[in-house]
C-alpha positions, -999 to +999 in steps of 0.1 A: +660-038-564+640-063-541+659-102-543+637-130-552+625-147-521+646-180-516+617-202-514+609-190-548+639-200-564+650-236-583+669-258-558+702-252-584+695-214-583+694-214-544+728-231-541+747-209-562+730-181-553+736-193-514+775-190-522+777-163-538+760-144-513+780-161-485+818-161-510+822-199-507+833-228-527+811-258-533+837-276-515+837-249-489+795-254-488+800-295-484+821-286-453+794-261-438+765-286-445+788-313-433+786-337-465+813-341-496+824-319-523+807-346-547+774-345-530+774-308-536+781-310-570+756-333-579+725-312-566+736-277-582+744-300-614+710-315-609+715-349-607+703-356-571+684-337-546+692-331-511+683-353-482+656-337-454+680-332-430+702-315-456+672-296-470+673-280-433+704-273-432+706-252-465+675-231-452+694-222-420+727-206-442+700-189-457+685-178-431+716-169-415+727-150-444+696-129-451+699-125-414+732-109-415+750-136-394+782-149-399+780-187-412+803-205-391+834-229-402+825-265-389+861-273-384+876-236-378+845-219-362+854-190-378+831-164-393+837-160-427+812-127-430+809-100-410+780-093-388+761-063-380+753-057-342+721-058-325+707-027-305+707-053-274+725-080-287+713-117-270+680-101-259+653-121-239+622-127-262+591-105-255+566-130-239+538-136-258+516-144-231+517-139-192+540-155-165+517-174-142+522-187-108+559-205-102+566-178-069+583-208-051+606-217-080+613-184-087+623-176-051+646-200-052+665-193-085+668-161-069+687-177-042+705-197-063+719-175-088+735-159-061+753-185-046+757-207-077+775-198-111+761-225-132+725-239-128+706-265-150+669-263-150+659-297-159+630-316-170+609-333-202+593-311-224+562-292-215+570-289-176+574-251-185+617-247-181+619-221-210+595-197-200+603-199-160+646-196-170+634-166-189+610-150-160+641-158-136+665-135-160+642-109-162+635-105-129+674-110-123+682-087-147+663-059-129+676-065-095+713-068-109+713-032-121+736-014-150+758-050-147+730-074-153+732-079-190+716-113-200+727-131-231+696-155-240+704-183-269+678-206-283+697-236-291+664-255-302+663-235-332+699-245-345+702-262-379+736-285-374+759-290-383+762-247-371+789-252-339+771-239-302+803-211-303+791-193-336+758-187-327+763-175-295+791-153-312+763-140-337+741-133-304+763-112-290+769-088-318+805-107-327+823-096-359+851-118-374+888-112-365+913-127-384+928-159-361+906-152-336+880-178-333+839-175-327+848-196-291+877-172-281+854-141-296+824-152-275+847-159-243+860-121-248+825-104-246+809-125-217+840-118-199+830-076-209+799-077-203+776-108-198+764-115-167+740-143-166+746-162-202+712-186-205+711-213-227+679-230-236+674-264-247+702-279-243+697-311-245+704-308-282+743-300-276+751-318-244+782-327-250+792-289-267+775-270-244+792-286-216+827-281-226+814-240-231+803-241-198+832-251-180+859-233-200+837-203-197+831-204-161+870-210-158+878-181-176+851-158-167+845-153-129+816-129-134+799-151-150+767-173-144+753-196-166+718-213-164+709-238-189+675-258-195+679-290-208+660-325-208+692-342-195+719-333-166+749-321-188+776-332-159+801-306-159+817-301-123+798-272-104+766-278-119+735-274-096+705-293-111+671-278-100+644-299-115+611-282-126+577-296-111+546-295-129+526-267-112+504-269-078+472-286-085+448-286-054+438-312-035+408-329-041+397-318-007+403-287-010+377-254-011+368-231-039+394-203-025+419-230-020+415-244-060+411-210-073+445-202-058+467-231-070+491-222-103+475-252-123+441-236-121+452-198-122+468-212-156+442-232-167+419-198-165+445-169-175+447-192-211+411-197-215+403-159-212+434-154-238+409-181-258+378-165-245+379-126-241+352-123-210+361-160-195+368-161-159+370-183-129+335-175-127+322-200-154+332-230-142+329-252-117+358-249-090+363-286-083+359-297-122+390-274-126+408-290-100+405-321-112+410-310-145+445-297-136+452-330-116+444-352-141+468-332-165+494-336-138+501-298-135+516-299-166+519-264-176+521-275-221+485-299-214+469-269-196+477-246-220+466-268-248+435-282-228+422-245-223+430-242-259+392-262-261+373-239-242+345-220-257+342-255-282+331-278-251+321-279-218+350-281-189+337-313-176+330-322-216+372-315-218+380-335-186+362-365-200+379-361-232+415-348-222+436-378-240+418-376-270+421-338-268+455-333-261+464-350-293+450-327-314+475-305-333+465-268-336+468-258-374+497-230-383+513-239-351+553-235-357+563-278-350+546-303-334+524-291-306+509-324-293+515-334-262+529-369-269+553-354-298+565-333-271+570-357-245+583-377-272+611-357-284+624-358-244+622-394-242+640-401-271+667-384-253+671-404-222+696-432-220+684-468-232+682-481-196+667-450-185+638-454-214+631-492-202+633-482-164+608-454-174+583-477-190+583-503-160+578-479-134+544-466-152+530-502-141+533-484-106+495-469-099+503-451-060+541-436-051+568-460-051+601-467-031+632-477-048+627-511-034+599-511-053+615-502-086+637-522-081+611-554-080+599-541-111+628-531-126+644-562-121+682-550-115+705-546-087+697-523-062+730-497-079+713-499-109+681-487-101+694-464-077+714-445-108+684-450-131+659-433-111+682-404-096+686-394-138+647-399-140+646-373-110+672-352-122+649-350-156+615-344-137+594-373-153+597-390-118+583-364-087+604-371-051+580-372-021+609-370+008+600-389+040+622-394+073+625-433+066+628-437+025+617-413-003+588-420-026+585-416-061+557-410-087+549-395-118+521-372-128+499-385-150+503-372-182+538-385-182+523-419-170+502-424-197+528-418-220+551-442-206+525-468-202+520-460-240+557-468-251+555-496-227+528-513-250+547-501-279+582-524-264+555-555-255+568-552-225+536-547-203+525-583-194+560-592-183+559-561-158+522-565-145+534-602-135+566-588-116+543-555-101+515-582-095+537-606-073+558-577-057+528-570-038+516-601-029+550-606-011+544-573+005+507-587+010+518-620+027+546-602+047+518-582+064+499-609+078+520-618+108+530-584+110+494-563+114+489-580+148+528-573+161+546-543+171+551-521+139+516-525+130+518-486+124+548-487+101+525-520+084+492-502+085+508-468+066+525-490+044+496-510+030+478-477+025+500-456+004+507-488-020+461-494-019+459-486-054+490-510-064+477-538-042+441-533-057+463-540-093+473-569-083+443-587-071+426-574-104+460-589-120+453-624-100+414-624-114+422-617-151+446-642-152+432-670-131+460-668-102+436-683-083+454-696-056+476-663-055+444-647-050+430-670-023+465-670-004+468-630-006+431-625-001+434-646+031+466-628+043+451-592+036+421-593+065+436-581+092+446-544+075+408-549+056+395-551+091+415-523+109+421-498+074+379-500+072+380-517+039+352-550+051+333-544+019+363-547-007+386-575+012+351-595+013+343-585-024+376-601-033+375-633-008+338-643-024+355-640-060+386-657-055+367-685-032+339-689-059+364-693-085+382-720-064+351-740-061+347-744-091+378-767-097+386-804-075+409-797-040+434-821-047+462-814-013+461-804+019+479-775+010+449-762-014+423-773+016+440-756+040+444-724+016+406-723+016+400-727+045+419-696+057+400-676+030+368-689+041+381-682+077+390-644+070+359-639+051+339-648+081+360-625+099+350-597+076+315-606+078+314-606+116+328-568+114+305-560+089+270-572+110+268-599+089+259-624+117+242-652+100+268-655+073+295-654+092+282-685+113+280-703+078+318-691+067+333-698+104+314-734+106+324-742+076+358-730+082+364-751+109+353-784+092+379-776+065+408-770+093+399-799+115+409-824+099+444-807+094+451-801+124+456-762+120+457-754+155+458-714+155+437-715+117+413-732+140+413-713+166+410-684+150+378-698+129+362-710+167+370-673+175+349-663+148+324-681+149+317-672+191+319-637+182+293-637+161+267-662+181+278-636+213+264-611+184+232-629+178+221-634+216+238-671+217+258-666+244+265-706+255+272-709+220+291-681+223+311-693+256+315-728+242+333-714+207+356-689+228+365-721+252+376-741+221+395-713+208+414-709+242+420-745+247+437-749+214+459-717+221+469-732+254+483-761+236+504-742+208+513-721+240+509-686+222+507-663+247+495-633+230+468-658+210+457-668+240+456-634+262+432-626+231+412-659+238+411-650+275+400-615+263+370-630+243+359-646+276+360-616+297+336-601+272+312-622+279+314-619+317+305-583+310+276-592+291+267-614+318+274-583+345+302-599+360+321-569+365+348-585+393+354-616+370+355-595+341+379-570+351+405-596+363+409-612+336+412-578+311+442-565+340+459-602+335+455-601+299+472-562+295+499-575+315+509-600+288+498-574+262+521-548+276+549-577+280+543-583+241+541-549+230+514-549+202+498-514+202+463-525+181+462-557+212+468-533+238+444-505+232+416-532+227+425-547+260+421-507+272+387-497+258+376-530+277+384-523+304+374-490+305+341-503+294+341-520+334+353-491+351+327-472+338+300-501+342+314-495+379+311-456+386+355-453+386+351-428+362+388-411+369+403-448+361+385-449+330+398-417+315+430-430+325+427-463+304+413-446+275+435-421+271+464-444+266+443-462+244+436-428+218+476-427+216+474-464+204+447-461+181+459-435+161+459-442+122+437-470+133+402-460+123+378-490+143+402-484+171+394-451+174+357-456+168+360-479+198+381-454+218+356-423+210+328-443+215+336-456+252+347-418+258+315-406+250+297-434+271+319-420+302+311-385+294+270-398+295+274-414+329+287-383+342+256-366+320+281-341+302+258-345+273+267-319+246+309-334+251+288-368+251+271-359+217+305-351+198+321-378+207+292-401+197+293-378+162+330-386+158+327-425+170+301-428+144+325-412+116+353-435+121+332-466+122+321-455+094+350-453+070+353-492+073+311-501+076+319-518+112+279-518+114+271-531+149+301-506+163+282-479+145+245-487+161+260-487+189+278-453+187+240-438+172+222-452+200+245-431+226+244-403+200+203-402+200+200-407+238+228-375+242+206-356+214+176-363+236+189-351+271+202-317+252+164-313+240+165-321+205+139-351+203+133-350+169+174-353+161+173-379+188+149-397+170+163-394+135+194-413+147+176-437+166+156-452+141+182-448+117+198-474+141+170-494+148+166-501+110+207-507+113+199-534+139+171-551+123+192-559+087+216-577+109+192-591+131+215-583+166+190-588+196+211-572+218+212-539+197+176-538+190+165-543+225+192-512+234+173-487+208+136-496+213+147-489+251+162-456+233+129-449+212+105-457+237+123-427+260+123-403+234+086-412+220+076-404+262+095-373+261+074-358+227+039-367+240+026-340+241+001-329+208+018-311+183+002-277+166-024-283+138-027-325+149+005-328+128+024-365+128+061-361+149+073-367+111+051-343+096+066-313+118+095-324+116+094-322+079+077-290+082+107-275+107+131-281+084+115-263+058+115-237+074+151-242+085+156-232+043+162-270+031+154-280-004+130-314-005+161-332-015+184-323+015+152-330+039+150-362+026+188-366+030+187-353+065+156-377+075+167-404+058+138-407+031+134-402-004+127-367-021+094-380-033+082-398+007+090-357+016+068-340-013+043-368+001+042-351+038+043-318+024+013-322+005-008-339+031+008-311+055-006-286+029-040-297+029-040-307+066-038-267+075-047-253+046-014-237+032-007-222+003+026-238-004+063-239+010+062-200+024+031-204+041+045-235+055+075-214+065+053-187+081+033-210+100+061-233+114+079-200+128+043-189+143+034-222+160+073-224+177+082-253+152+113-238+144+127-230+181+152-257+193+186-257+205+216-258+188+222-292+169+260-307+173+276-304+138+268-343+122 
């Protein structure tokens, strides 16, 4: 006769029936559920009902009986019921899905399970331990031959109060022996026959599982043992690997590249399990990739996130990840959103190591421990200890350097920690402490940008951008004015030299229109805004924007004057001659650059005032005063050298280059600017000025197509920073190049894109250079084109024929898709075509389509 099913069955029935099947007591039942005789009583009498937690515990002794296990003793840990054996006793589950990716880790368990007996895969939940320990056995246990047995126990799925020993004893087949107990039964058969014991999850038995480990490896040299587990369990011998969330490309790289990386191959093996047919093929390589990134690799959000597909879009998914990932899919055994998940491991982590976690999720770029520590606000030990568990765990990801080791966390985890940090009300108190953190880093860099570790400086500001954008965001929403003024004033140099003119000068007119709108009460305040107003003229030179930085430098100087700010000054004269020399005024120019050297001679600075003498010798270039000019540049690089500053010395370099070539000593000016490329490097307007002089040299000696590249290049690196007049300058060598090598029409494309350049910031000099330029190349394409088309016309025409869509022409020419259609239709009617393949035909038949190769812009 069929039994009743349990479920079925009265709460008093199930009790009694419980220990009759299983031969105990009530008394014996209170000690296997771990609560008193009396507590028993009362629910098989009725007269209470079992807690949750109890509730649990009852359905795992019936489990366990129906099972066939043996019900452990809590105190003895002795079976009281035999147990029947398992074919395979301990076997690993069948996979329900299929291993992805994970070649590297798996490698390198390899390696380690031969050299190491007891191994703890660590990390929060959903980074994917289980089902990588498990693909490490297997593939273990075929490579170990008939000696690689592999005992697998899920502790996860232990009701307590059931002791770690018993249920490893019921995995491997164990019966009961009279005074033998479930630990010394267990220890018997791994020392038989186990090779690899693995024991997942346990986190949930720390404390038990460690004291297994050690007695078992003690008494059991065969033996290995790898564990996965939220937390390190710190038993003696224990190697911790931590598991990474999966490769996720870059968002640079190609299709081949993204289609490659583990996060994506996951991303798409699940979706075809949700979508039978589904394939790389149906979505768009790079919204993958930054599907995957955004998830952080994290092996349980890809899996759920592809869970979606075939209901929404991939980029529909990718806009509504967060939302998504907390959706919970129906029939699913537990909890299967994310934050439950991530949940469950936090709430394992030690107090500090919970607080330390929800600070450091302020960070928005890698962090050093110096940094943490700021945050953190402990001793330098304490953070140290904190962050080494967070690593050890995996919810912080170690980027090893040569100097100091950086440290982040993917974002999943971030969000969840910026979540509980909300939830503690701690958030305000750790955007202050991020916020002024890097405005002491900020103000440190000042002096520092213009000295000799400007590299170490420069590399520094840019891995922390995101964190120092944070904190000027910080200053505005909270009216730090004067923070904001006194960090926006500090941050121009590395604006200037990282190629970030339009955001430093975004942030200077916000911070110095919020200041105006309140009284300046002190000196200190005046002379606060004037060095803002100062380094937003500076910004506004570099960006072309002449007549505005006249206004900011002038008006910079009659704030410093009457202080008696003798380099702020300076520097503000400096300024301001730089951009008169920029606008034509050169005896404006030489009388600005004069003040600024006299009031560096006084302070007696002598790398200020070998930059002063510098700004002089410029001019006596400009004024074709080669002997003068070069003089004073070799004096100046003397000092330079003497002072060591790399970003001084390369200028210094490129200017005098700029003589030698003026002067035909072409040798001595490859010399010069060859030192300066080492200088510059990691310096972007450096190297613009480096490849731009290089390709000037390279025109003088007429080596055109190595002229054109460089030119290309120059133009590039200016152009990551918007150094505008650098960059006409670098297009007009680029379009005369383009027109010696025969290509008039890309000659003119870049030359008028730099005369319109020239005009919006109204540089004389510049404009006279390219209508010089345009003039040349308009003599050179006099003669009558096919058909009485316009230059533009064919030139719209040629590149039709070259294959380009209207919208890339229009890109390529610098026009608008629907100036383009414009030319084509009068094109049309001008020669009677019937549309874009006669056009073709006829551009190939009238030789509009013959012309070198182009250099790749």
């Amino acid at each position: 006769m069929n039994s009743e099913p349990l479920d079925a069955v009265p709460l008093v029935a199930r009790l009694r029936l419980l220990r009759t099947r299983l031969g105990l007591s009530q008394e014996q039942l209170a000690r296997r559920l771990g609560v008193s005789f009396a507590t028993v009583n009362r629910w098989e009498s009725g007269r209470s009902r079992p807690s949750a937690r109890a509730r649990l515990a009852i359905a795992e002794l019936e489990a366990a009986g129906t099972r066939g296990e043996a019900p452990a003793d809590r105190e003895t840990g002795r079976s009281r019921e035999p147990a029947p054996t398992e074919d395979r006793p301990g076997r690993l589950p069948i996979a329900q899905s299929s291993f992805v990716g994970r070649e590297r880790e798996l490698a390198a368990l390899s390696e380690l399970l031969t050299r190491s007996r007891l191994i703890n895969l660590t990390g929060p939940g959903g980074v994917g331990k289980t089902r990588l320990a498990i693909e490490a056995a297997r593939r273990w246990a075929a490579g170990s031959g008939p000696g690689g047995d592999v005992v697998f126990v899920p502790l996860e799925a232990i009701q307590p109060p059931r002791p770690v020993a018993s249920v490893l004893a019921s995995r491997l087949g164990l019966r009961e022996r009279l005074g033998v107990s479930w630990r010394e039964a267990a220890l018997a058969a791994l020392r038989e026959r186990c090779g690899l014991l693995l024991l997942d999850g346990a986190e949930h038995y720390r404390e038990e599982v460690a004291g297994l480990a050690g007695e078992f490896l003690a008494a059991a040299p065969d033996l290995c043992i790898m564990v996965t587990s939220r937390v390190v369990l710190g038993v003696p011998g224990e190697v911790c690997s931590a598991v990474p969330p999966l490769d996720c490309p870059s968002v640079a790289a190609g299709a081949r590249e993204i289609a490659a990386s583990d996060a994506v191959r996951l991303f798409i093996v699940r979706a075809s399990d949700r979508l039978p047919g589904f394939s790389a093929a149906d979505v768009p390589p790079h919204a993958a990739g930054e599907l995957c990134r955004r998830l952080g690799g994290l092996p349980l959000a890809i899996e759920l996130i592809a869970g979606w597909v075939g209901t929404l879009s991939v980029r529909e998914i990718l806009q509504q990840r967060v939302a998504l990932l907390e959706y919970d899919p129906p029939g699913a055994p537990g909890s299967r959103k994310l934050a439950d998940v991530l949940r469950a491991s936090y709430d394992l982590l030690r107090p500090a190591q919970q607080r330390t976690l929800r600070l450091l999720s302020v960070f928005t770029t890698p962090f050093s421990l110096a940094d943490a520590q700021a945050v953190a606000g402990v001793s330098e030990q304490e953070v140290a200890g904190v962050v080494r568990g967070l690593v050890d765990a995996s919810w912080l990801v170690v980027t090893r350097g040569l100097e100091q080791n950086q440290f982040s966390m993917v974002e999943t985890i971030r969000e969840f920690a910026t979540a509980r940090l909300r939830e503690a009300g701690e958030a305000a108190a750790a955007r202050r402490r991020h916020a002024m953190h890097f405005a002491d880093l900020a103000i440190q860099s000042s002096s520092s940008l213009a000295g000799t570790d400007v590299r170490w400086w420069a590399t520094r500001l840019a891995s922390a951008v995101d964190d120092l954008r944070a904190m000027m965001q910080w200053a505005d929403e909270n009216g730090e004015v004067n923070l904001g003024l006194e960090v926006s004033a500090a941050l121009w140099r590395w604006w200037l030299t990282s190629g970030r003119l339009s955001s430093g000068r975004a942030w200077l007119d916000k911070f110095l229109t919020a200041a105006g709108e309140h009284p300046v009460r002190t000196s200190e305040e005046s002379q606060r805004i004037g060095r803002a107003v100062c380094a937003a003229a500076v910004l506004a030179v570099e960006n072309g924007d002449y007549a505005e930085a006249v206004r900011l430098a002038t008006r910079a100087m009659h704030i410093l004057e009457p202080l008696d700010r003798g380099e702020d000054l300076a520097l503000a004269a400096t300024v301001l001659g730089s951009a008169q020399r920029y606008l034509g005024d050169r005896a404006d120019a030489r009388r600005s650059f004069q003040t600024a050297l006299d009031l560096r001679a006084a302070i007696g600075d002598r790398a200020k005032l070998a930059m002063a003498a510098n700004n002089l010798a410029v001019l006596e270039i400009d004024d074709g005063n080669l002997g003068r000019a070069r003089e004073l540049l070799e004096q100046n690089l003397i000092i330079k050298r003497r002072l060591g500053e790399p970003r001084s010395i390369a200028i210094g370099l490129v200017n005098l280059a700029d003589v030698l070539i003026k002067d035909g000593r072409w040798q001595a000016a490859r010399t010069s600017l060859a030192e300066a490329a080492e200088l510059a490097v990691g310096l972007p307007q450096i190297m613009g000025l480096v490849l731009s002089s290089q390709g000037q040299l390279e025109a003088r000696q007429r080596n055109w197509k190595q002229a054109a590249e460089l030119f290309t290049d120059a133009v590039a690196a200016y152009g990551i920073g918007g150094h505008t007049h650098d960059v006409i300058e670098a297009m007009i060598g680029l379009g005369s190049a383009c027109r010696e090598l025969g290509q008039p029409d890309e000659a003119a494309r870049h030359l008028r894109t730099a005369e319109a350049m020239a005009h919006e910031i109204a540089n004389p000099q510049l404009l006279a250079q390219v209508t010089a330029a345009l003039a040349e190349t308009a003599a050179d394409a006099a003669q009558p084109l096919p058909g009485n088309l316009t230059p533009r016309q064919a030139e719209v025409l040629r590149l039709l024929a070259d294959g380009l869509t209207n919208k890339q022409i229009a890109a390529r020419l610098y026009l608008s898709p629907g100036t383009v259609e414009r030319h084509l239709a009068t094109t049309y009617r001008k020669l009677g075509l019937g549309g874009r393949v006669d056009a073709a035909r006829y551009a190939v038949e009238h030789g509009l389509t013959q012309h070198p190769s182009r250099p790749m812009l």
